[in-house]
SEDRENDREN-989845 format. One line per 2 residues: number of its first residue (from 1); their letters; for each residue x, y, z of N, C-alpha, C. Coordinates in steps of 0.02 Angstrom, whole numbers, plus 32768, in hexadecimal, padded with zeros to 4 digits. Example, Ala and Ser with C-alpha at 12.3 -4.5 7.8 and 13.67 -1.06 7.14 Angstrom:
1	as	8294,7EE4,8186,8267,7F1F,8186,8294,7F5B,8186; 8282,7F90,8162,82AC,7FCB,8165,8285,8002,818A .
REM end
This chain:
1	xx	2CE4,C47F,C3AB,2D25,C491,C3C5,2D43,C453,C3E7; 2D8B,C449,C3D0,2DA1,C3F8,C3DD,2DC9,C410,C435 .
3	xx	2DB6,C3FE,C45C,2DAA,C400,C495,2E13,C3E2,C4B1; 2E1B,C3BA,C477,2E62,C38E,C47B,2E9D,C3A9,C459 .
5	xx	2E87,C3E3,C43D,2E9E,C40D,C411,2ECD,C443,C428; 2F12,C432,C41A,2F50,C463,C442,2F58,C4A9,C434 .
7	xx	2F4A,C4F6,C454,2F3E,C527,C453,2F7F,C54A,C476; 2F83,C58A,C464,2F9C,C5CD,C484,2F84,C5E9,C4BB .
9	xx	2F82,C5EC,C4FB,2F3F,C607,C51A,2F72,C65E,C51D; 2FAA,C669,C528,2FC3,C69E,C536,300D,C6A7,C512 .
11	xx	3033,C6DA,C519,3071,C6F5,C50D,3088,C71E,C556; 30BD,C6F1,C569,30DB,C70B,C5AA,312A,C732,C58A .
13	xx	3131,C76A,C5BA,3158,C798,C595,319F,C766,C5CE; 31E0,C746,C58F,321A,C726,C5A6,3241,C737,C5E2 .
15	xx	324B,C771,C5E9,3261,C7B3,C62A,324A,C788,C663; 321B,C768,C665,31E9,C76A,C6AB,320E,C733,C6B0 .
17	xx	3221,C6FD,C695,3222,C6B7,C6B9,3229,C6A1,C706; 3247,C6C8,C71D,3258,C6BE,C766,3212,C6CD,C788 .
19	xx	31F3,C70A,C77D,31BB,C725,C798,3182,C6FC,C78A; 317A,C6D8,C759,3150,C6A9,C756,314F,C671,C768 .
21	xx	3185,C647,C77B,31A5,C60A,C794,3182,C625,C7DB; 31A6,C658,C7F4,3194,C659,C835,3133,C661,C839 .
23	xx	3116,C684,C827,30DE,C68E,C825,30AA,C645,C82D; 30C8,C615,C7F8,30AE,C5E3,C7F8,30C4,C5B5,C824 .
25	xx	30E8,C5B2,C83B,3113,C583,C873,30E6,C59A,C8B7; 30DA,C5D5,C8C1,3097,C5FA,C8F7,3059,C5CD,C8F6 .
27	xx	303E,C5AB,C8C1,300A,C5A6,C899,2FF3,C55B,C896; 3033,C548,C87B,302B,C4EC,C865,3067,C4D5,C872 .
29	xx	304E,C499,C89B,306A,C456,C8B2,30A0,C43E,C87C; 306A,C427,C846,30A9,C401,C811,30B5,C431,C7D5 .
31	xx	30E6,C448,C7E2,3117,C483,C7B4,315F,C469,C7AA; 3166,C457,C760,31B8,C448,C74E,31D3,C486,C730 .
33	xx	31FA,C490,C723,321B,C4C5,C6E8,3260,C4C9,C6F5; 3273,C4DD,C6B3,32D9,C4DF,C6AC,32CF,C51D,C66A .
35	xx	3323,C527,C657,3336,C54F,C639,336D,C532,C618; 335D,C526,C5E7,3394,C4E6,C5C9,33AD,C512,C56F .
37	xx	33AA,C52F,C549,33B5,C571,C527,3361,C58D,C519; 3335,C562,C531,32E2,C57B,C528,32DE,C579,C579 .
39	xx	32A3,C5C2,C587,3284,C5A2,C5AD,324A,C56D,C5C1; 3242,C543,C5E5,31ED,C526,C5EF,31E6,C517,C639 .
41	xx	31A8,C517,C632,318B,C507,C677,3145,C4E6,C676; 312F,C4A2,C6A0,3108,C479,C683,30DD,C47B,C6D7 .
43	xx	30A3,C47F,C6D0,304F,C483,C706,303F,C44B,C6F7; 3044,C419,C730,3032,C3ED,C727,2FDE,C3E7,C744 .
45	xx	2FA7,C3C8,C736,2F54,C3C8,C74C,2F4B,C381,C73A; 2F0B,C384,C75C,2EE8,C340,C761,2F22,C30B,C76C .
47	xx	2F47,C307,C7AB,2F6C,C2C5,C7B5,2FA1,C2B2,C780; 2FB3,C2DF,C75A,2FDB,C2EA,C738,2FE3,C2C1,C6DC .
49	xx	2FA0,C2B8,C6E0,2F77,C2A6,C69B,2F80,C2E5,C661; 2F71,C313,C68C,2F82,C34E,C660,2FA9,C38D,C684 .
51	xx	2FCA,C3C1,C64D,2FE0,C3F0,C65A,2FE0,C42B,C62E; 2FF2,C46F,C633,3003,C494,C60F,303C,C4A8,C61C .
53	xx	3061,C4C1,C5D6,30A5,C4D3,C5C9,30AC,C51C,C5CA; 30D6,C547,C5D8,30E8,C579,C5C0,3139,C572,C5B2 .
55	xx	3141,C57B,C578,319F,C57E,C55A,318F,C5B1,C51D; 31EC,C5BC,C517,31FA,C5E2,C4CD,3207,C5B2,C4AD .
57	xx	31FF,C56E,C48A,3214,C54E,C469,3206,C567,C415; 31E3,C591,C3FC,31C8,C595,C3D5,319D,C5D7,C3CD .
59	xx	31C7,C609,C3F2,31AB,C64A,C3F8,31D8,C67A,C42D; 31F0,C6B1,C421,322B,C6D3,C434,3205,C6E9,C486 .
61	xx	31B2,C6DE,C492,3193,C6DE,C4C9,3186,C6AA,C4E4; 3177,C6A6,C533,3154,C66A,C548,3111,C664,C534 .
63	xx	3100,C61A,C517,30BC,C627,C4FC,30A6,C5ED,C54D; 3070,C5FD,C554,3043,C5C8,C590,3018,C596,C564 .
65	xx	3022,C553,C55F,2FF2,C52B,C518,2FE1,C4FD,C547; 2FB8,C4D6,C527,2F96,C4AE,C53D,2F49,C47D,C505 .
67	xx	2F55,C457,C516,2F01,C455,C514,2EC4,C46A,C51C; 2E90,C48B,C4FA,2E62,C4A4,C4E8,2E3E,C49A,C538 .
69	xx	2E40,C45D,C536,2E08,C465,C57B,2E1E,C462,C5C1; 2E59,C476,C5B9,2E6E,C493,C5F3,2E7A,C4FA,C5F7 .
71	xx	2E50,C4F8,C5DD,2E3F,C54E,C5D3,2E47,C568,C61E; 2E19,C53E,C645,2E29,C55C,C696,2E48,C55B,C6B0 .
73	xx	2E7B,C52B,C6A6,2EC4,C523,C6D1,2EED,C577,C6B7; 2EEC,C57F,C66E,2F02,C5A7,C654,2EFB,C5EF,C667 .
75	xx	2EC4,C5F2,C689,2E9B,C62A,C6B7,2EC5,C635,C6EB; 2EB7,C5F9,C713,2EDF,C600,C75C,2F1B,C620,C759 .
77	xx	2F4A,C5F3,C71E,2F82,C5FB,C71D,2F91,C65B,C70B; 2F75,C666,C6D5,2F73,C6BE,C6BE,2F63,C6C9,C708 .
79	xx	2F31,C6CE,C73F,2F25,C6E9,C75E,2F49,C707,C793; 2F73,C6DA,C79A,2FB5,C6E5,C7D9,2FF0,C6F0,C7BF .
81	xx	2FEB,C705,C777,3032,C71A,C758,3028,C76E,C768; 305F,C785,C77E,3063,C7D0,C76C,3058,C7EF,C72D .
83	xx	3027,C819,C733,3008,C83F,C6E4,3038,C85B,C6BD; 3077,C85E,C6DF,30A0,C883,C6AE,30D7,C84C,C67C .
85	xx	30C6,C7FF,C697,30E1,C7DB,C67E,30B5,C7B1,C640; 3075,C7D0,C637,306C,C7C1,C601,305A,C7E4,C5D8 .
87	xx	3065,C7C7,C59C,306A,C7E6,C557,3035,C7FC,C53B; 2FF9,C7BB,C528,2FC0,C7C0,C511,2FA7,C788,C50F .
89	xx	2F66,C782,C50E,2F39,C752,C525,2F0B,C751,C4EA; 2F20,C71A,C4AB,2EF3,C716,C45F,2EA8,C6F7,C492 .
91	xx	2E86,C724,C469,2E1E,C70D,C482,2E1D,C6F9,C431; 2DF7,C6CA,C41D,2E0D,C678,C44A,2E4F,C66B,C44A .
93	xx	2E68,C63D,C464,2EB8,C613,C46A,2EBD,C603,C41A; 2F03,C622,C407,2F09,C5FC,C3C8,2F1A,C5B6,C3CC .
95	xx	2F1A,C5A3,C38C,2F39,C568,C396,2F76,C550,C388; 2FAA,C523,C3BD,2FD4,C507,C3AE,2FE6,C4F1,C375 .
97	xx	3009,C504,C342,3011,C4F7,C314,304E,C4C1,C2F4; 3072,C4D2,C339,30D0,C4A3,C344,30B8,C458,C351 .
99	x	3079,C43E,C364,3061,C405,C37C,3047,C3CC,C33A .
REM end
């Protein structure tokens, strides 16, 4: 399993954006996001070497992607989202396929 390898970890239902902005803004320090005709919002970790994304760029939902081996950030992040703002959670993460 390629460890560098860009994945799906979730589907965030679009409705929420606000509720999740805020959720994560509770949560983590380095949080960007806009609404520009997509949404996104970018987690920044490790000193800002890496991050995970969640946008609609490429899906009528927010997808949460990332890199494979940041699976745990991906955790945290599901964890402090409100359950009703997400969609579904593919076991395993698919993979990014737009990359």
């Amino acid at each position: 399993m390629d460890q560098k390898e860009y994945v799906i970890f979730a589907e965030l239902d679009a409705h929420c954006f606000e509720h999740i902005v805020t959720a994560l803004q509770r949560r983590f320090d380095h949080l960007q996001y806009g609404r520009q005709g997509d949404d996104w919002i970018w987690v920044e970790c490790c000193h800002g070497r890496e991050r995970l994304e969640i946008d609609s760029f490429y899906s009528p939902w927010l997808e949460l992607k990332g890199r494979r081996r940041n699976y745990g950030l991906a955790q945290e992040i599901l964890a402090c989202l409100p359950p009703a703002c997400i969609r579904c959670v593919p076991q395993p993460p698919r993979v990014d396929l737009t990359r």
